[in-house]
C-alpha positions in Angstrom: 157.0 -3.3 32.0 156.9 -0.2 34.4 159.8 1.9 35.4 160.6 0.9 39.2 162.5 2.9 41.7 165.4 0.5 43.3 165.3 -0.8 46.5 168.4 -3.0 47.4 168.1 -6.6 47.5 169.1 -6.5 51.9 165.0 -5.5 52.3 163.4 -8.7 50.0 159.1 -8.3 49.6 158.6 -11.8 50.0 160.5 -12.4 53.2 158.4 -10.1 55.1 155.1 -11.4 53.6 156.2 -14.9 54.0 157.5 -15.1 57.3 156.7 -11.9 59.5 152.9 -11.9 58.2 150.3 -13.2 60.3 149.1 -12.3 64.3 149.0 -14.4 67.0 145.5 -16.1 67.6 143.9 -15.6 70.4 144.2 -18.1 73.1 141.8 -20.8 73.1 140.7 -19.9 70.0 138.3 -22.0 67.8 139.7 -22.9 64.4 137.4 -21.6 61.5 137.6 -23.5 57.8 135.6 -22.1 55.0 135.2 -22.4 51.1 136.1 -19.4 49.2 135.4 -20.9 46.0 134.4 -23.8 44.1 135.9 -24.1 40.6 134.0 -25.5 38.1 136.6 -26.7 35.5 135.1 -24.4 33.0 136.5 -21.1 32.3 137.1 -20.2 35.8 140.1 -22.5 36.2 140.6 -25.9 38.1 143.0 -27.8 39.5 145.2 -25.5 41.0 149.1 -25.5 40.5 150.5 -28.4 42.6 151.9 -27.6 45.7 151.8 -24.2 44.5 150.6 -21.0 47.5 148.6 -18.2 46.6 150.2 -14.6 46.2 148.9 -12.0 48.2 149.1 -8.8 47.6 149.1 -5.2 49.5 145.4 -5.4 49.8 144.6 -9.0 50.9 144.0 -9.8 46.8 144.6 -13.7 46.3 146.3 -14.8 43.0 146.9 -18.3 41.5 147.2 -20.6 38.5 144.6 -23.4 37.6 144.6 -26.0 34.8 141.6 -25.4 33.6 139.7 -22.9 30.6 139.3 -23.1 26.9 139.6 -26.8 26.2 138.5 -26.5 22.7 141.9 -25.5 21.9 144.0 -27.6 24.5 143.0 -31.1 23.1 140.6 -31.5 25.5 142.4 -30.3 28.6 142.5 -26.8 30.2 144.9 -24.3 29.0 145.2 -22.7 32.2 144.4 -19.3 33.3 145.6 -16.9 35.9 142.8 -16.3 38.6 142.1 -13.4 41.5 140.7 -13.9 44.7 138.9 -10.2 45.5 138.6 -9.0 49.4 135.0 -7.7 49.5 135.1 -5.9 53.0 135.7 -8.7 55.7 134.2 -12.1 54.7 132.9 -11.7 51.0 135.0 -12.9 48.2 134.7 -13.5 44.7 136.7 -15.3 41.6 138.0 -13.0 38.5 139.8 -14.5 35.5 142.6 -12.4 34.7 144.0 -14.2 31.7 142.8 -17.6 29.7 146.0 -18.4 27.9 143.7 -19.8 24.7 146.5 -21.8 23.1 149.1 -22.4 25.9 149.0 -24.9 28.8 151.4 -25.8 31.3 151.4 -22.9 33.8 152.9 -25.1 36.3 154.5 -22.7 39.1 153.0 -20.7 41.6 153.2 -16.7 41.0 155.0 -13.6 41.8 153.1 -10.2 42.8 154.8 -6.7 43.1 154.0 -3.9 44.9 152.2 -2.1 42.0 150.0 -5.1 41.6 151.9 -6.8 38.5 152.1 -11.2 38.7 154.8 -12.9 37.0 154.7 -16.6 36.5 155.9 -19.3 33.9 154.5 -21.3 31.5 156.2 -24.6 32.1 159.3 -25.3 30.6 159.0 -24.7 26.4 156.6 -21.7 27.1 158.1 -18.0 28.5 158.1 -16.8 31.4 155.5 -13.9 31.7 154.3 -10.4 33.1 150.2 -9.9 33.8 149.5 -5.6 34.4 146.3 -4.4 34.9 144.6 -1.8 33.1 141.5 -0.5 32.5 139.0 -3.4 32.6 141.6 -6.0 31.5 145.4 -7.6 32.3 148.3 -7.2 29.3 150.1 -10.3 28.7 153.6 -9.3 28.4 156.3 -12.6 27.3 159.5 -11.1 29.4 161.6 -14.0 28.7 161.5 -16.8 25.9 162.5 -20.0 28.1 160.3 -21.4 30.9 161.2 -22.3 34.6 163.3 -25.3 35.3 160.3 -27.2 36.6 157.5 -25.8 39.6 159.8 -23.2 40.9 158.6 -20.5 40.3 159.6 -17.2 40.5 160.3 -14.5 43.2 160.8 -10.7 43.5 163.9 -9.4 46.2 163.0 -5.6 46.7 164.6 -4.0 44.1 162.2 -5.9 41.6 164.8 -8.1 40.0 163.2 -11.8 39.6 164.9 -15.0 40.6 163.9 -18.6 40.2 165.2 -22.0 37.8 165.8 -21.1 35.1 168.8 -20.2 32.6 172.2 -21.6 32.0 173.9 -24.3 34.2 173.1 -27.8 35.1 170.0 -29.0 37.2 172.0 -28.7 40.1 171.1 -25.7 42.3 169.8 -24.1 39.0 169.3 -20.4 39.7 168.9 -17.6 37.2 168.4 -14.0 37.4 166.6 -11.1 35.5 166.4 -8.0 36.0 164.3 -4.7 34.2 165.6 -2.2 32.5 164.5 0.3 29.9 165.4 -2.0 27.1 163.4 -5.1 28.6 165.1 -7.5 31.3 168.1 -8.4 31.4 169.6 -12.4 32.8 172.7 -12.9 34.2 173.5 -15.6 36.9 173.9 -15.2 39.8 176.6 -17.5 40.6 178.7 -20.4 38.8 176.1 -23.8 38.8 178.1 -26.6 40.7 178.2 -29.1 38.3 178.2 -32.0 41.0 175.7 -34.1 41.7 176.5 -33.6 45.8 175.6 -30.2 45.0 171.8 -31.7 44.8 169.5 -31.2 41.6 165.8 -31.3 40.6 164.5 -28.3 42.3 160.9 -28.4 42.8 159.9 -25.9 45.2 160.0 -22.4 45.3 162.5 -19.7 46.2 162.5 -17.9 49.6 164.4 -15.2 51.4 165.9 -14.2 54.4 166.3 -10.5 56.1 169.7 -10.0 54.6 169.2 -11.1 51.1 170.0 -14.7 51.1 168.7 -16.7 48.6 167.0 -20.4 50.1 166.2 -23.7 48.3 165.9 -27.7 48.5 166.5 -30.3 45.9 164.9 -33.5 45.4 167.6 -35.5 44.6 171.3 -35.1 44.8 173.2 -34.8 47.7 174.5 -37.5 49.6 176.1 -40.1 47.1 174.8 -43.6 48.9 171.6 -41.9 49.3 170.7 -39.0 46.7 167.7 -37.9 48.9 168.3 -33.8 48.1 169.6 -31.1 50.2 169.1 -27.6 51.3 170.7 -24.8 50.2 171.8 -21.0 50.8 172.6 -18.7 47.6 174.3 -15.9 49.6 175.0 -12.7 47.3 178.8 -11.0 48.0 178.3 -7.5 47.8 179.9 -7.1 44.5 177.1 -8.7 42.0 178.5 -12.0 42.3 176.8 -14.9 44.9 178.5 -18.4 46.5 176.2 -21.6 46.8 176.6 -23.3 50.2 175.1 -26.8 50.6 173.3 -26.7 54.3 172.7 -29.6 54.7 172.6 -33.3 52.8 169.6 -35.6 53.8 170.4 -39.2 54.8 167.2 -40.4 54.5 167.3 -41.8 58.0 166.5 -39.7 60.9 167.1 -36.3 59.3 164.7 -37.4 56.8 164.8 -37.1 52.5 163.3 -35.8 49.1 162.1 -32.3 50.2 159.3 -31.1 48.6 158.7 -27.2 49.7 161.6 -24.7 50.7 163.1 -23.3 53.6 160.9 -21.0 56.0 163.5 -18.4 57.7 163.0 -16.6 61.1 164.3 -13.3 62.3 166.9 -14.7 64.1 168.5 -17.0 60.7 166.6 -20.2 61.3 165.1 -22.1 58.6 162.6 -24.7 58.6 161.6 -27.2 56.3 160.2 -30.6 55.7 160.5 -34.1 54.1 158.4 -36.3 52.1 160.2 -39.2 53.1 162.0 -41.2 55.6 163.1 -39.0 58.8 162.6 -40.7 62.8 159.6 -43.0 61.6 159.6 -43.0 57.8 156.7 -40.8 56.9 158.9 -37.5 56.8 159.3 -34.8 59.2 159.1 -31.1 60.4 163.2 -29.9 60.7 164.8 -26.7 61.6 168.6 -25.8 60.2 170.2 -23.7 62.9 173.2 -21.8 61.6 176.4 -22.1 63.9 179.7 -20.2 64.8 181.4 -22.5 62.7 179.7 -21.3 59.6 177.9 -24.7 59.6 173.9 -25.6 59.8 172.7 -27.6 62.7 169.8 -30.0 61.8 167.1 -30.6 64.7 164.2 -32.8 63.9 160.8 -31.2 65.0 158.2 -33.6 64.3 158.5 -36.8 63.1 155.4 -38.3 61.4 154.7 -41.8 63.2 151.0 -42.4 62.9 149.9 -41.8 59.3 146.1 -42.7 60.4 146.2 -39.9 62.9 148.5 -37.4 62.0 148.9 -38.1 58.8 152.0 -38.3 56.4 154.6 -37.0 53.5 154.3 -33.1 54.5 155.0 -31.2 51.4 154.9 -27.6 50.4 156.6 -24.4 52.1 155.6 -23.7 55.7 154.1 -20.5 57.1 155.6 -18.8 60.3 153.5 -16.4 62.6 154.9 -14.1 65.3 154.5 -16.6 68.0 157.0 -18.8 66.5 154.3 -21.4 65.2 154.4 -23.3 62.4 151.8 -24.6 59.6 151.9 -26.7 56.9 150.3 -29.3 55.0 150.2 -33.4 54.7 148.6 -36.2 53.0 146.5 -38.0 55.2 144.3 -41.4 54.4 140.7 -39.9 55.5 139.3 -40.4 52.1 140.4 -43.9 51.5 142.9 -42.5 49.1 144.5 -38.8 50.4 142.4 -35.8 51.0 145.5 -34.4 53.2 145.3 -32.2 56.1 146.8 -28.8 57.6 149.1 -29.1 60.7 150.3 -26.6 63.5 153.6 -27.2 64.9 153.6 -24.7 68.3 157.2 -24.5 70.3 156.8 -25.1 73.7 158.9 -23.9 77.0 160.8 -27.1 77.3 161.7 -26.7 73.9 159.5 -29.7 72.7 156.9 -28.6 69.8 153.3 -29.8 70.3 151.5 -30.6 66.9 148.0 -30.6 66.6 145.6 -31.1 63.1 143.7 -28.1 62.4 141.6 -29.6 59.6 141.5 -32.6 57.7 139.9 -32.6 54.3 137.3 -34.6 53.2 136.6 -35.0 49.5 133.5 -32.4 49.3 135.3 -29.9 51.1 138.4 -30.6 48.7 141.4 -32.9 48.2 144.9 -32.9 47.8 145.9 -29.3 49.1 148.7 -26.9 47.8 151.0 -24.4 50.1 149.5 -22.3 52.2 149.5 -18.4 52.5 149.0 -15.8 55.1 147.4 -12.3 55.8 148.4 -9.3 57.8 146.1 -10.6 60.3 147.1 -14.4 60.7 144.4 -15.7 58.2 145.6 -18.6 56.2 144.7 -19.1 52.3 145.0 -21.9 50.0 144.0 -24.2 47.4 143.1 -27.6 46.9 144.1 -29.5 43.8 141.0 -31.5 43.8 138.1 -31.8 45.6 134.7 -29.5 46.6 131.6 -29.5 44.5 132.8 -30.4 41.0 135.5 -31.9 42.0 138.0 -29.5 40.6 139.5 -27.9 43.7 138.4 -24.9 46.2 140.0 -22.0 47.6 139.7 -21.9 51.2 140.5 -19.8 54.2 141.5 -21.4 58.2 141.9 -19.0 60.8 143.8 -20.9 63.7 
């Protein structure tokens, strides 16, 4: 672990790569899908983390987890490495194996990258959570903390380099722990008393994500609701004096508003956050919804899409969505194309009489891949992901879409 000068948690890393990355596309503009990379399901990976985006870092670097790699000693099955997408000048780029974990599997959560280049993931929930550094001509391995994540979650950095995701002590519900480096190794604490109620929601599955004043998003799965346990959405707001409160912003019906969130909360400038549902919402196939705060101190839930024609438009949108500086939205659903679910990516554009118009921007179709992951954007509105199966093994792609 590195010494790191502290910058406070109010200016988080990930909120400005995750919602003010990306430029506007120029109007009329033809939408451009390429392969990246095919993986082989050898020791270049495969089958990328589920629903998991790509990290990016300073330079445009792409950085994931795949199942695949040394099966000799998994019992068949990949042990799972940490891979690098390299930037070669505009349109080149090739795959690098940072780390084959040999013996350990289960790397089951997307990653975390700092601003001196350093990834932190997990290795599933009996493995520790980890630090990759590079060095001369190879990564260190560096075990930071002896439990795993609660699940996919994850990890992410606020901008003093502290680390936050599900993991720790508490009950499933709104599960958040904290750690935090120091000359002596890292240090947990919590950052706020678990609720212990199920209305609370539990079974977080999808990555953390901030806002521009430090707030802490997240769904759940389940919970919630009693009559209904369909999940909720949630704000982790820190008080100023190392302690946090958990506010419940909403509790899914499963009716209109929709139910079971699979990806987190996307959050704008102005406090908005946007989400989606697997399940249910205006015409059962889940739904595209924004949570608007109000004077009261209360969220405001707005449907923006409702998925109606599963054959067309597809269904079940999972995974975080990406914001652009237009306002715009994109995300990812299953779709039917491939007589099973190849899934598509979606564009969700507001529009003056504050209707959205959603358009398909590319549908997947087994040789190009299947079943895609979150997405991820670039300084310059690029968006990156991964495809769980699919392309010309049959073991996923990385792939790039410029709207």
């Amino acid at each position: 672990m590195r010494a790191r000068r502290f910058v406070p948690a109010s200016l988080p890393l990930l909120f400005l790569v995750a919602v003010l990355l990306g430029l506007t596309a120029s109007a009329g503009a033809k939408t451009k899908f390429r392969i990246l990379h095919n993986f082989t399901g050898g020791n270049d990976g495969g089958g990328p983390v589920l629903f998991a985006a790509l990290a990016i870092d300073d330079s445009g670097n792409l950085y994931g987890a795949g199942g695949g790699g040394n099966e000799k000693n998994c019992d068949g099955y990949g042990c799972g490495v940490i891979f690098e997408m390299v930037r070669h000048g505009s349109s080149k780029w090739s795959e690098n194996v940072l780390y084959n974990f040999g013996t350990l599997k289960n790397v089951d959560s997307p990653l975390a990258v700092d601003s001196q280049g350093d990834l932190y993931g997990c290795t599933g929930e009996y493995g520790p959570m980890f630090e990759l550094t590079p060095g001369s001509g190879q990564w260190t391995f560096n075990p930071i903390w002896t439990s795993g994540c609660q699940g996919p979650v994850g990890l992410i950095l606020d901008g003093g380099g502290n680390l936050f995701g599900g993991f720790g002590n508490g009950s499933d519900g709104g599960l958040v722990g904290e750690l935090s480096p120091s000359p002596n190794g890292w240090v947990y604490t919590d950052p706020y008393h678990n609720c212990q109620q199920s209305s609370c929601g539990y079974d977080t599955l999808a990555p953390f994500s901030w806002d521009a004043k430090g707030n802490l998003y997240g769904t759940t799965y389940d919970g919630g609701d009693p009559d209904c346990n369909c999940g909720v959405a949630f704000q982790v707001a820190p008080n100023g004096d190392g302690t946090w409160t958990y506010h419940v912003m909403h509790r899914f019906s499963y009716h209109k508003d929709g139910g079971d969130p699979y990806g987190s909360l996307t959050v704008d400038a102005a406090g908005n956050a946007y989400g989606t549902t697997t399940h249910a919402g205006p015409y059962g196939d889940g739904n595209v919804f924004k949570l608007t705060p109000t004077k009261d101190g209360r969220w405001k839930l707005t449907v923006l899409y409702g998925f109606r024609n599963y054959k067309k438009d597809g269904l079940a949108p999972g995974s975080d969505l990406v914001l652009d500086k237009a306002g715009n939205l994109y995300g990812i659903a299953g779709s039917i194309n491939c007589n099973g679910t190849c899934g598509l990516i979606f564009k969700l554009s507001p529009q003056t009489n504050g209707k959205w118009k959603y358009s398909v921007l590319h549908r997947f179709n087994l040789s190009d891949g299947d079943f895609p992951n979150g997405l991820t954007a670039d300084s310059q509105g690029h968006l990156y992901g991964t495809t769980r199966l699919g392309g010309k093994y049959g073991y996923g792609v990385v792939f790039e879409i410029t709207p």
